[in-house]
Every structure is written in structure tokens, then in C-alpha cells.
C-alpha positions as CSV (number, residue, x, y, z in Angstrom):
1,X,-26.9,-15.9,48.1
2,X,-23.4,-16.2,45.8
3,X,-24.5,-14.9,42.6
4,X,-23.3,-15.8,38.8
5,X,-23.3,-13.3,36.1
6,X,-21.8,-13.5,33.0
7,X,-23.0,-12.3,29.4
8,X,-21.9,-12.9,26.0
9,X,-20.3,-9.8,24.2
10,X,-23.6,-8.6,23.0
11,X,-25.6,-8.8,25.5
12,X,-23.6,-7.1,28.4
13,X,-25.4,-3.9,27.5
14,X,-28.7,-5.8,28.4
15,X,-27.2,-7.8,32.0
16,X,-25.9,-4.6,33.1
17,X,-28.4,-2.6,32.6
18,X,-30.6,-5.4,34.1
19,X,-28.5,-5.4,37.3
20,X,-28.6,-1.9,37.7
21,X,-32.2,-1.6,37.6
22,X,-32.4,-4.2,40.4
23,X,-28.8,-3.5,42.5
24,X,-30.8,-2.9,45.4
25,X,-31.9,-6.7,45.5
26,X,-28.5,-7.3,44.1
27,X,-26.8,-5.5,46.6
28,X,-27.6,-7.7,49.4
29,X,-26.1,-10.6,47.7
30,X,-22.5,-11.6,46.6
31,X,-22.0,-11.2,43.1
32,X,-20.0,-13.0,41.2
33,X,-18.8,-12.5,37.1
34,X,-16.6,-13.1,34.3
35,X,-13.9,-10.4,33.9
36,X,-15.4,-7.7,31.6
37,X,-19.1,-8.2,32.5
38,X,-18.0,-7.4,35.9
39,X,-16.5,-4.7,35.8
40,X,-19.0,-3.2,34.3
41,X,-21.6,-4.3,36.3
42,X,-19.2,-2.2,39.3
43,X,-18.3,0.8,37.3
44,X,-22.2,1.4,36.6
45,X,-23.8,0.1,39.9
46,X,-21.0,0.4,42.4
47,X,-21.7,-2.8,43.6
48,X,-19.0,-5.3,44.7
49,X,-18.1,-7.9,42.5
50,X,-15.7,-10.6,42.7
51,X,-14.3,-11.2,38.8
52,X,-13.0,-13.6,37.3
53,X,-11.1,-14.5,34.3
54,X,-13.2,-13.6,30.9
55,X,-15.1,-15.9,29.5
56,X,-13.4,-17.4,26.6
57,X,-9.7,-17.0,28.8
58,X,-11.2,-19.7,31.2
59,X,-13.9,-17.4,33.4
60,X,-16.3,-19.4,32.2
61,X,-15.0,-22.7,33.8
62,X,-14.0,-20.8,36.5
63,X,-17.6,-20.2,37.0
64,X,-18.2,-23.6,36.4
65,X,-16.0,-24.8,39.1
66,X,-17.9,-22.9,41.8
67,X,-21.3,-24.1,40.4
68,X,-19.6,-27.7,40.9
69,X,-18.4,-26.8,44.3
70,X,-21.8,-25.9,45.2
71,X,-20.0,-21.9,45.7
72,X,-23.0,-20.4,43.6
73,X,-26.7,-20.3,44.0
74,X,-28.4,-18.7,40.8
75,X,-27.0,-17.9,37.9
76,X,-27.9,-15.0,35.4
77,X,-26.5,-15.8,32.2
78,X,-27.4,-13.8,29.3
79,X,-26.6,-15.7,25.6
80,X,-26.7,-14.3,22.5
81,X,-28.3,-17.4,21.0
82,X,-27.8,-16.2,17.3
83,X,-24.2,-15.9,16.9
84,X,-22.1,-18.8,17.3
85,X,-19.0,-18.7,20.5
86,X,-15.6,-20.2,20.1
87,X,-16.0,-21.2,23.6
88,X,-19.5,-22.5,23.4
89,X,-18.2,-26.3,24.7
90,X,-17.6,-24.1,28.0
91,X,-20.9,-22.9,27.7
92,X,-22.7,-26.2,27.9
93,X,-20.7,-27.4,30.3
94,X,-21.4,-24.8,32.4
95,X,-25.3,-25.0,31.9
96,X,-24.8,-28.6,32.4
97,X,-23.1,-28.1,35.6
98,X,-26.0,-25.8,36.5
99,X,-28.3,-28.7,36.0
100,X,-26.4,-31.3,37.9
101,X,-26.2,-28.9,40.9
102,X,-30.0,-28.0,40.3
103,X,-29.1,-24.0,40.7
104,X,-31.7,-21.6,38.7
105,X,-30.5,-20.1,35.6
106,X,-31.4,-17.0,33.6
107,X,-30.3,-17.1,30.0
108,X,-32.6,-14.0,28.9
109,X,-34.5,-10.9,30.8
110,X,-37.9,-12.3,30.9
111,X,-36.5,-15.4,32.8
112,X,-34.3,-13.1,34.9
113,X,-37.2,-11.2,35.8
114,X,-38.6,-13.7,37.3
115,X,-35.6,-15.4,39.2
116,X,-34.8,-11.4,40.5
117,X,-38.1,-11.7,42.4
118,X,-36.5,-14.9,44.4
119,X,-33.5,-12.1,45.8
């Protein structure tokens, strides 16, 4: 499967943390992520991961592109719900995308949880 991840600012901490706790079912995937979150996603797990631009310098709709291109299958998206984003139009568009292309999402660990079990 061609995996999404991205995080907002304060939750990295939590999706990396998340992916290395589960990089063995990770692992056998390819992983996608905006530019920060990725790289630390690799420099913790060692897994591979293609990155993109960061979020609010157009990663975001870079991701959003391959959702509408059908290039990504799940998405694990961890928002900090309680601070508000400059880029936040991205944001719904990108969820919106998710929609359209019917692809799960993860926008918190309990939801994640369950999508990791799918991998």
C-alpha cells in the first residue's frame, strides 16, 4: 500500500512515535510524508520515506494531488484540532479529497490504531 503521513507541528512527536512503534507493519509499505514529519519519521525508524514539500510550503497539496490521482491508499494524519493553521484551507481540501477518493484517514492515535491493524 502507498502510505500518507503528515502531522501538524505538535503532534509529530505523537505520529512518530506511533510509526515507530508499528515500523514493522509500516515497513512493508511505501510511505509517503510532508517534509519535516518525514524525516523524522526516517531518522527514528530508518524506514524509507519519500518527502515532500512541508505542509504549509505546498506538501500538503502535494499530498493531495496523489490522493486525487488515486497514488495513496490510507492516510495517517494527525491534527492538532485546538490551534488554528494558516494553511487549514489545504487541510480540508485534503480531507475532502480523502473523501472523494474514499481512502481511510487517521486524524488521531485511537483511529490510527485501528487503521494500523488493516497493514
Amino acid at each position: 500500500m502507498r502510505i500518507g503521513l503528515i502531522a501538524h507541528d505538535n503532534k509529530k512527536p505523537s505520529l512518530v512515535e506511533f510509526v515507530a512503534r508499528y515500523q514493522q507493519q509500516f515497513r512493508q509499505h511505501e510511505l509517503y510524508a510532508t517534509g519535516h514529519t518525514g524525516q523524522q519519521i526516517s531518522d527514528r525508524t530508518g524506514l524509507s520515506v519519500h518527502c515532500l514539500l512541508s505542509g504549509p510550503l505546498g506538501g500538503d497539496q502535494q499530498m493531495g494531488s496523489r490522493i486525487a490521482e488515486g497514488a495513496i491508499d490510507m492516510l495517517f494524519f494527525f491534527r492538532d484540532p485546538l490551534f488554528a493553521h494558516p494553511h487549514e484551507p489545504d487541510v480540508t481540501a485534503l480531507l475532502r479529497l480523502s473523501d472523494v477518493q474514499s481512502i481511510p484517514v487517521a486524524t488521531n492515535p485511537a483511529t490510527a490504531e485501528a487503521l494500523v491493524r488493516l497493514l
